[in-house]
N, C-alpha and C positions, 0 to 999 in steps of 0.2 A: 552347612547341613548337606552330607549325601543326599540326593534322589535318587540316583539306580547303583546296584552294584554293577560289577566289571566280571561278564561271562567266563569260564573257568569248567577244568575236568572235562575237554570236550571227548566226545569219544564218534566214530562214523562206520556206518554200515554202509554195505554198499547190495545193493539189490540187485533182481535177475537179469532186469532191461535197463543197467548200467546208471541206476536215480543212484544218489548218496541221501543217507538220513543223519544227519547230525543231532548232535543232542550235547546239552551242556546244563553246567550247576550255575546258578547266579543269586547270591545275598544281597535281592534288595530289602530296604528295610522297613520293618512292618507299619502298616496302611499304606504304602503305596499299592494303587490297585489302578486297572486300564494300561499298564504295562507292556509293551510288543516290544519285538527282537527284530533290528534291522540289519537282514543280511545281503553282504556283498561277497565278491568274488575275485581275484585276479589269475589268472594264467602266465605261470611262469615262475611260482615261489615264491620266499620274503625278499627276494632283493628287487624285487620290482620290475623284474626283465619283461612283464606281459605290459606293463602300464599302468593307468589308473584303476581303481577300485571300479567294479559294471555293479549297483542293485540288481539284486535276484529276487527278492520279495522280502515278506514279514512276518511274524509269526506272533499270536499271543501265548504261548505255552514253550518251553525250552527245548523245542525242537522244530526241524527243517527238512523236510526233504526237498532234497535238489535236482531238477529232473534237467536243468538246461544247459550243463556242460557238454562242450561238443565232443565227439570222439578225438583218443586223443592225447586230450588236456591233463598235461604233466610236468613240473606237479600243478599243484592252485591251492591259492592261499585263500584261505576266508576270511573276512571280517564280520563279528557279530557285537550288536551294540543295542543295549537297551534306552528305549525310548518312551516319554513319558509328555502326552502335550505336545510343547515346545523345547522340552529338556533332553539333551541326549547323554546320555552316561559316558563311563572310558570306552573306545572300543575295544574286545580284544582278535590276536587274529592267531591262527593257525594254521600250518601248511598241511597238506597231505601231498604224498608220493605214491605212484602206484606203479606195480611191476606187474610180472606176468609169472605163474606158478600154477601146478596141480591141471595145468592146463588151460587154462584161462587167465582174466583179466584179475587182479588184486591188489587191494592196500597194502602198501609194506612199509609204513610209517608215518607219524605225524609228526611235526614240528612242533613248537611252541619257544618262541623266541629263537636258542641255540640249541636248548636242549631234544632230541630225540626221544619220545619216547615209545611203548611197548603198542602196538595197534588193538585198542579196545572196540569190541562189536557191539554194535547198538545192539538192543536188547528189542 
């Protein structure tokens, strides 16, 4: 028997005073309810060159904003896993990369496994 699905479609805004807001889709399956989203952080991308996973916090609802990366920090992988009780789900994780453009600081792609894809703005 699933308990949680496995976070998916993430997409990240990045605000004025440099917070990120993630947001993701996740099919858990119906009655499951008291459901939170445990996110973590690394510094350095998917190969692990920052180290181990740091918690960042929790969220009941499919979204994060992140106010506690240091300046910087490029790229950073996150991990997001839903949590039920005692049960924790698959985690999934994603990288983001950030350049510089238009004059400032910006997303200029996210990870997900190998594939690159198109930078979606939280809404």
């Amino acid at each position: 028997m699933t308990i949680h699905g496995t976070p998916f479609e993430f997409t990240v805004g990045l605000w004025q005073n440099g917070s990120l807001e993630l947001k993701w889709k996740c099919g858990n399956p119906s009655g499951t309810v008291g459901t939170i989203y445990q996110v973590k952080w690394r510094i350095g991308g998917a190969t692990g060159g920052g180290g181990a996973f740091t918690f960042v916090g929790a969220t009941g609802v499919r979204s994060f904003t992140d106010d506690t990366l240091p300046a910087g920090s490029t790229p950073v992988t996150y991990e997001v896993a839903a949590v039920r009780s005692t049960t924790r789900g698959n985690p999934a994780q994603f990288t983001v990369n950030f350049g510089t453009g238009g004059g400032g600081f910006a997303i200029t792609g996210i990870i997900k496994g190998s594939v690159t894809t198109p930078v979606k703005l939280a809404a």
